[in-house]
C-alpha positions in Angstrom: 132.9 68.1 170.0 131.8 65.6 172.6 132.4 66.3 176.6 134.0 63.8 178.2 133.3 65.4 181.6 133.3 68.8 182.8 136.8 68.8 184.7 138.1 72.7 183.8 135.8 75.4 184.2 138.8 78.4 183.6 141.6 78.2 180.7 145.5 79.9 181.6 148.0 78.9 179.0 151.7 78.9 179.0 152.9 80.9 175.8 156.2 79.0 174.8 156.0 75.8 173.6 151.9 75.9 174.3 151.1 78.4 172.0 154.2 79.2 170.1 156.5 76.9 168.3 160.4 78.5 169.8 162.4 76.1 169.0 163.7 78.0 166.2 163.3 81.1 168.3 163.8 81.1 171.9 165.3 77.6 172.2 168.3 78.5 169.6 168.8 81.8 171.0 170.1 79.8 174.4 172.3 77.9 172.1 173.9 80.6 170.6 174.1 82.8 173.2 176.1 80.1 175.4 178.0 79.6 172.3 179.2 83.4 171.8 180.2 82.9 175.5 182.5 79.9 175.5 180.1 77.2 176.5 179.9 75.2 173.0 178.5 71.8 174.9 175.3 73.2 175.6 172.9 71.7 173.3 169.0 71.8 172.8 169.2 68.6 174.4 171.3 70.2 177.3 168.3 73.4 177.7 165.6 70.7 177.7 167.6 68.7 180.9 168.5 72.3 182.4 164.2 73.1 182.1 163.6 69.2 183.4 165.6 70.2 186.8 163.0 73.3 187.8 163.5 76.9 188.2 164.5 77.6 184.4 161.8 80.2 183.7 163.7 82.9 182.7 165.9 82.3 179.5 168.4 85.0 180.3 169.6 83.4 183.6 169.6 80.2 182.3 171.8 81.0 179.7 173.9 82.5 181.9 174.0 79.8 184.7 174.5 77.2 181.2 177.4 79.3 180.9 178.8 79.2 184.1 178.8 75.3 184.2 180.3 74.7 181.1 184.0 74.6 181.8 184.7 76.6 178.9 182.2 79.1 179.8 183.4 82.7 180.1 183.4 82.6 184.3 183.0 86.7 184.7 180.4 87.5 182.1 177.3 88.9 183.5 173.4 88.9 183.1 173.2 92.5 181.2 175.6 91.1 178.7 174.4 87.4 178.4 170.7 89.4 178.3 172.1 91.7 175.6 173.5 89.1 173.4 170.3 87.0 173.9 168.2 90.0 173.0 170.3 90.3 169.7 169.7 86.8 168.1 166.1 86.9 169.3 165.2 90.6 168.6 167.5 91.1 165.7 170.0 93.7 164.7 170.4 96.1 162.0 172.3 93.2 160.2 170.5 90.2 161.1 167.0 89.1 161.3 166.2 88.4 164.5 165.0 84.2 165.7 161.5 85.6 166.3 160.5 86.0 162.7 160.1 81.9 162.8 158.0 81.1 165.3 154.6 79.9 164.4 151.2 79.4 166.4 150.9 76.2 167.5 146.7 75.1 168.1 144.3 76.3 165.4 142.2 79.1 165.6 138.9 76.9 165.6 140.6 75.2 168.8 141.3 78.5 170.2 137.9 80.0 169.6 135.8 77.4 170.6 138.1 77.4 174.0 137.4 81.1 174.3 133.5 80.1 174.2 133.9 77.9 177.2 135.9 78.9 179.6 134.5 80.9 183.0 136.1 84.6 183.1 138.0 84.4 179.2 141.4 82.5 178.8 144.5 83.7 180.9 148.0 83.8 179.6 151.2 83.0 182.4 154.2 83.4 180.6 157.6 84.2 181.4 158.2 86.5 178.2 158.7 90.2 178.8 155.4 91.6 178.0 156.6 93.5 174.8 157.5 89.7 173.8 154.1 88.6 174.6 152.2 91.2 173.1 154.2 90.9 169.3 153.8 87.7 169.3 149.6 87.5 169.6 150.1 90.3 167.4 152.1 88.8 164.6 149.8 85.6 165.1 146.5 87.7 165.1 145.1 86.0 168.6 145.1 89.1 170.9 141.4 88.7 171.0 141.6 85.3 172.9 142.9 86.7 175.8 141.7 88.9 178.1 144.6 88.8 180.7 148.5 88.2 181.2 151.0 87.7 183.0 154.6 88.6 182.1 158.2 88.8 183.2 157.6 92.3 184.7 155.1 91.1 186.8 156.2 89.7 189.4 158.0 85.8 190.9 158.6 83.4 188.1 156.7 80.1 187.9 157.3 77.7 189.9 156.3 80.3 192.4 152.3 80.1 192.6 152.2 83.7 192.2 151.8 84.0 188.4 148.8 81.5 188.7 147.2 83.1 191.7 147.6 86.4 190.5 146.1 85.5 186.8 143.0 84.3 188.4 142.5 87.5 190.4 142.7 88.9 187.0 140.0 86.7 185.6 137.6 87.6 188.8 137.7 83.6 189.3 139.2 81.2 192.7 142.9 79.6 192.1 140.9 76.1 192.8 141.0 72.5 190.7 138.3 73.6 187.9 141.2 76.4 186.6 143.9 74.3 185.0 147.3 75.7 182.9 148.2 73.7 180.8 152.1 74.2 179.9 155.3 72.2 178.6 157.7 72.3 181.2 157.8 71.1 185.3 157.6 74.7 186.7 154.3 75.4 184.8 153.0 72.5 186.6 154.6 73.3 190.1 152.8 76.8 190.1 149.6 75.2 188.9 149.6 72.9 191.7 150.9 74.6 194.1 148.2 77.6 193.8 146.2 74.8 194.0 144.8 74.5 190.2 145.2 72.2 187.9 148.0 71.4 185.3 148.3 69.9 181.8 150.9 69.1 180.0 151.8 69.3 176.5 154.5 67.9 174.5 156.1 70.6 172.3 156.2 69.5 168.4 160.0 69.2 168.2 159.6 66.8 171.1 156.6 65.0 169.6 158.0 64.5 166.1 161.5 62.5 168.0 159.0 60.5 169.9 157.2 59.9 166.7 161.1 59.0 165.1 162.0 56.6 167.7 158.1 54.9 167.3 157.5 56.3 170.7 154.2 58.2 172.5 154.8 61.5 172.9 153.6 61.1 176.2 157.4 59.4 176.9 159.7 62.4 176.2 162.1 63.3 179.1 159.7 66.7 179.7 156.9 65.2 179.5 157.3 62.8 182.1 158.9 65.2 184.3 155.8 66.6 183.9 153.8 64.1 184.7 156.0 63.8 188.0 155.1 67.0 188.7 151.5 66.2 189.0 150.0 67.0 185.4 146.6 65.6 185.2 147.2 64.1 181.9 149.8 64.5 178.8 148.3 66.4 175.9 149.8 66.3 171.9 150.8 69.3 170.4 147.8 71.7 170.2 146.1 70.5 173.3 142.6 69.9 170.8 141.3 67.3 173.4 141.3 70.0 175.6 138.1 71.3 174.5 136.3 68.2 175.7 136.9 68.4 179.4 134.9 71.7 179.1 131.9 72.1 179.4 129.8 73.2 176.3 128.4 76.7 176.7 125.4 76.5 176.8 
C-alpha cells in the first residue's frame, strides 16, 4: 500500500460503529428499550439525532433521557431498570437470544494487521462499552491480539471528556499530540480527540453508508458524518477506514 504522507504515528479506535457493525445490536437495543418504556417515537433515526447533539456516550442514559422526552415516556422509571431492560435484549435471557449474537467485525483482518505493524506503541481501543462488553466482543471476533490497551465504561469520564484519549495514550507510553489520531463515528469521539489535543477521523458506519449510497449520495454527507466533520475530523473515512493505512508510515 502506498503512503500518502506520514500524518498518524499512533492508532486508538472507537469500538462501535468503528470496529463492530451494532446496528442490529446496540442500536436496536435503544429502540426497544424506549419502546418497553412508553416512548414508541424514538427511532434509529431519532438515536442517530440524539448522538449528533453530544454527550450520548453511554447507551443506558440515553435511553433513559430518550424516555423522558418522549411524552409517552414512563416519567418515574429509573436508570437501574432502563439499564436492566437494556442489558436483557442485548445480553439475552434464558428465553431469548440476546442482540449481541449479530454484530459483525467491520475492517478486515489484513487492514487490521497491517495497522498493528505500523502504529508507534500498538493500537489503542476508547470505547464506551463496559469492559466485559469489550472483551467478548474481540473475543467472539478473534482480534484480541490487535490491541494492546483499553479503555472502558469502568474507567473513568465518558468521551467527549479528553480523559479516555489522554489516559489511552499513557497506556501506550506515547504523548496525547496530533500524530495519535482516533478515528470514531460519532461527534464525542472527535471532541475528546481534539480536545486532548490528537487527532480525529471519522467513519461512516455501514447502515449509514448503504442510505447514502440509496439516495446516490457520498457517504461523506450523512447527518453524523458531517457533525463530524464539524467537530473537527481531519477527513471522512468509508466503512472499514482501509485508506487509513496509507497516512502511516510503512514500518520499516
Amino acid at each position: 500500500m502506498d503512503v500518502i504522507t506520514s500524518k498518524y504515528e499512533t492508532l486508538l479506535l472507537d469500538m462501535d460503529g468503528v470496529l463492530a457493525e451494532v446496528s442490529k445490536s446496540y442500536r436496536a437495543a435503544i429502540v426497544l428499550t424506549c419502546h418497553h418504556y412508553g416512548a414508541k417515537s424514538v427511532n434509529d433515526e431519532a438515536v442517530t439525532e440524539w448522538k449528533i447533539r453530544g454527550n450520548a456516550n453511554c447507551d443506558w442514559t440515553l435511553s433513559r433521557d430518550m424516555i423522558l422526552a418522549d411524552p409517552d415516556g414512563q416519567k418515574d422509571v429509573t436508570l437501574e431498570e432502563v439499564t436492566k431492560t437494556f442489558e436483557d435484549f442485548y445480553q439475552g435471557t434464558e428465553s431469548t437470544p440476546g442482540l449481541y449474537r449479530l454484530e459483525t467485525l467491520i475492517p478486515t483482518l489484513e487492514i487490521l494487521t497491517e495497522l498493528r505493524k505500523r502504529s508507534k506503541g500498538g493500537i489503542g481501543i476508547v470505547t464506551g462499552r463496559p469492559r466485559s462488553d469489550c472483551i467478548k466482543f474481540l473475543r467472539d471476533m478473534k482480534i484480541e491480539e490487535f490491541f494492546v490497551a483499553s479503555y472502558c465504561a469502568e474507567d473513568g469520564p465518558k468521551k467527549p471528556d479528553p480523559f479516555p484519549v489522554q489516559s489511552i495514550c499513557k497506556q501506550l507510553g506515547v504523548q496525547p499530540d496530533k500524530k495519535v489520531v482516533l478515528v470514531g463515528d460519532t461527534p464525542d469521539d472527535i471532541k475528546s480527540a481534539v480536545a486532548a489535543g490528537c487527532s480525529g477521523v471519522g467513519v461512516t458506519t455501514p447502515e449509514a453508508a448503504n442510505s447514502q449510497a440509496e439516495k446516490g449520495e457520498n457517504h461523506a454527507l450523512a447527518p453524523m458524518s458531517v457533525a463530524m466533520t464539524k467537530c473537527g475530523a481531519d477527513m471522512i473515512l468509508e466503512p472499514g477506514f482501509s485508506e487509513l493505512v496509507t497516512y502511516f508510515k510503512e514500518e520499516s
